[in-house]
N, C-alpha and C positions, 0 to 999 in steps of 0.2 A: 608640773603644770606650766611653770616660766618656758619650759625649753618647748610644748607644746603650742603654747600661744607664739610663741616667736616663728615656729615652724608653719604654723597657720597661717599666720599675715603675709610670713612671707609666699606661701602657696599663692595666694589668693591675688597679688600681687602679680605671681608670673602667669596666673590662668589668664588674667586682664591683658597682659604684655602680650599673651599669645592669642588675642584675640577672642576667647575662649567663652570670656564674659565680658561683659562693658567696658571697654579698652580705655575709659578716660574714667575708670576706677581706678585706677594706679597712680595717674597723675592727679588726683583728686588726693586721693592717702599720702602721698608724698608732700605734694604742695601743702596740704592742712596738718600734717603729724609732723613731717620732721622740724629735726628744730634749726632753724636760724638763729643767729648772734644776733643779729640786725635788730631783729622783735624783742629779744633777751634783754638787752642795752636798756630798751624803748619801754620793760615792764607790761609789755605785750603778749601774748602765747604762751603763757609760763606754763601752760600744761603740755609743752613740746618739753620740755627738761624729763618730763617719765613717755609718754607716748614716742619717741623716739628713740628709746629703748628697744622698742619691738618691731623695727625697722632694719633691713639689712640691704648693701651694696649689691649683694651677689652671694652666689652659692657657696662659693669657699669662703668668703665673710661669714656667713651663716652658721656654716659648719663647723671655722674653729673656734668661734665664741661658745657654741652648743658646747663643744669638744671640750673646752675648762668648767665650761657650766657643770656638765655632768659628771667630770671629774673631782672637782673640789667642794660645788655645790652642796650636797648634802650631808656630808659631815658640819659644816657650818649650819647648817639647818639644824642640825642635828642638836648641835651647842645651844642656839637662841632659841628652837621651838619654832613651828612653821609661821606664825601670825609676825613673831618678832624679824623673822628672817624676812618676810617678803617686803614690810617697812624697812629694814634694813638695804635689802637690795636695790629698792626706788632710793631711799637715802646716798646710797652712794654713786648708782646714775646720775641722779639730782649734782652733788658734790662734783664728781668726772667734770660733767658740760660746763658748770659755772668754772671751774678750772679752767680751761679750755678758751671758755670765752674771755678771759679777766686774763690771759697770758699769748693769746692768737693777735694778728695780725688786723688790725679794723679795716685793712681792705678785703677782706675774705670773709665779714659778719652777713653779705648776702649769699653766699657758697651752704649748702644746705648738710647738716650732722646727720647721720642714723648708724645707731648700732649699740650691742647690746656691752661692748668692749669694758665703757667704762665703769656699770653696772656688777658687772665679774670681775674687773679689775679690785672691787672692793673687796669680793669673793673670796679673791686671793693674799690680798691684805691680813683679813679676817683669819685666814689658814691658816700663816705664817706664823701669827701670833697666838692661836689654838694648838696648832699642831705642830710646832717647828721640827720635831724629831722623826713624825711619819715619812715614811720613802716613798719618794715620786719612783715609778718604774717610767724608766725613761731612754728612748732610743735614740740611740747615738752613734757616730759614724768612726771606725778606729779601723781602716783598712777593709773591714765588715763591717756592715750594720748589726750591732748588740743594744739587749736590753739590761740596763743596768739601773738599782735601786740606789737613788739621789737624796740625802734628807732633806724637805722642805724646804729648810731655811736656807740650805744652798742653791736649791733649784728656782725658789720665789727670791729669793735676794738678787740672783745674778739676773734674772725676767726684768726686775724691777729696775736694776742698774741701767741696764741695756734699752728700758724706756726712757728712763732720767734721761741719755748721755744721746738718744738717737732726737727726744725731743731738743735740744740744744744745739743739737748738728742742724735738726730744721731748720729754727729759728734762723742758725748765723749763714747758713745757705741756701737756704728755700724761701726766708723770711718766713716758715710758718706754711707755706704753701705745698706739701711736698704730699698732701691728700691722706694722711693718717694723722688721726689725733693723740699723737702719744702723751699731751698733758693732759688728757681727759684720764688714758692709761693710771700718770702717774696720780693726781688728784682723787681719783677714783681708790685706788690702791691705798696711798694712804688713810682716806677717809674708814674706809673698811678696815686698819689696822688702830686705830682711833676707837670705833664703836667695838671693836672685840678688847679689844684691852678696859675700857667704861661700864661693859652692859655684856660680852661674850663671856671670858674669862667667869663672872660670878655664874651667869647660866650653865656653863658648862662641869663648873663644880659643882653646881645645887644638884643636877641631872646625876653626878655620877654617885654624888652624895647618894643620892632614892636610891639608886642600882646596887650601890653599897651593903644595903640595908638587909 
């Protein structure tokens, strides 16, 4: 249903762009859903912290947040039960943005956020610490392109590094402006490794407990 609704807005968005339906639908959703820092600061809009969750740049933005959505999503579902997981998933959108905001650049709080990145970043948090042993199949380039089974905690750990260390190169070269949120990434990510360790971890044992039985 998350990757459904995402895929919706974002349709509905480009039928507008393509003139298809009311062309200043699009700039209406954008300008009212996504989220600004600017507003954030100000204790304004705070319902942009979850509504720009289901907001995407473009097609390949779209695609590969769908693309870990559907890959790690529902096993963690699976752990928390779907009521707890879809709190869970705003939660750690919610978390990503204030990250993001409270570590970005205050000349860049009117530059406008969307996307489901830091949402799933939690996703994958969450996994790490549910699943660390499960094997990402994962395609990689060794003279051929192969597919090779990666455990978790090696494939999310090294994801997760590579957001730390690429948000930091921003910061001291971009100042932060470099057009991807990767503290929203890491914020997001930890937040979701936070609530699986608190509230996942016992669901997921109660769950296996019943199966057990």
């Amino acid at each position: 249903m998350l990757i459904l609704a995402n895929v919706v807005v974002f349709a509905v968005i480009l039928l507008s762009q393509w003139n298809m339906i009311d062309p200043r639908f699009a700039a209406d959703i954008k300008e009212k859903f996504a989220l600004k820092p600017y507003y954030i600061v100000r204790g304004e809009r705070l319902y942009t912290l979850f509504t720009s969750m289901f907001l995407h740049a473009g097609l390949f933005h779209l695609f590969g947040n769908m693309l870990y959505l559907y890959i790690f999503g529902d096993n963690v579902e699976d752990a928390f039960g779907h009521f707890s997981y879809l709190v869970f998933y705003m939660v750690c959108g919610a978390a990503a943005s204030l990250t993001y905001i409270s570590l970005t650049n205050p000349q860049l709080y009117e530059i406008p956020v969307v996307g489901a990145s830091g949402a799933i970043s939690g996703v994958l948090g969450a996994y790490l610490v549910l699943y660390p042993k499960a094997k990402i199949l994962t395609l990689i380039f060794y003279g051929l392109p192969i597919i090779i089974p990666i455990p978790a905690v090696i494939f999310l750990g090294i994801w997760f590094l590579m957001q730390w260390f690429l948000g930091m190169y921003d910061i001291f070269f971009f100042e932060g402006a470099s057009g991807v949120a990767y503290w929203a990434h890491v914020g997001g990510f930890i937040a979701g490794m936070i609530l699986a360790l608190t509230v996942g971890l016992q669901r997921k044992k109660a769950r296996e407990a019943r199966y057990s039985l």
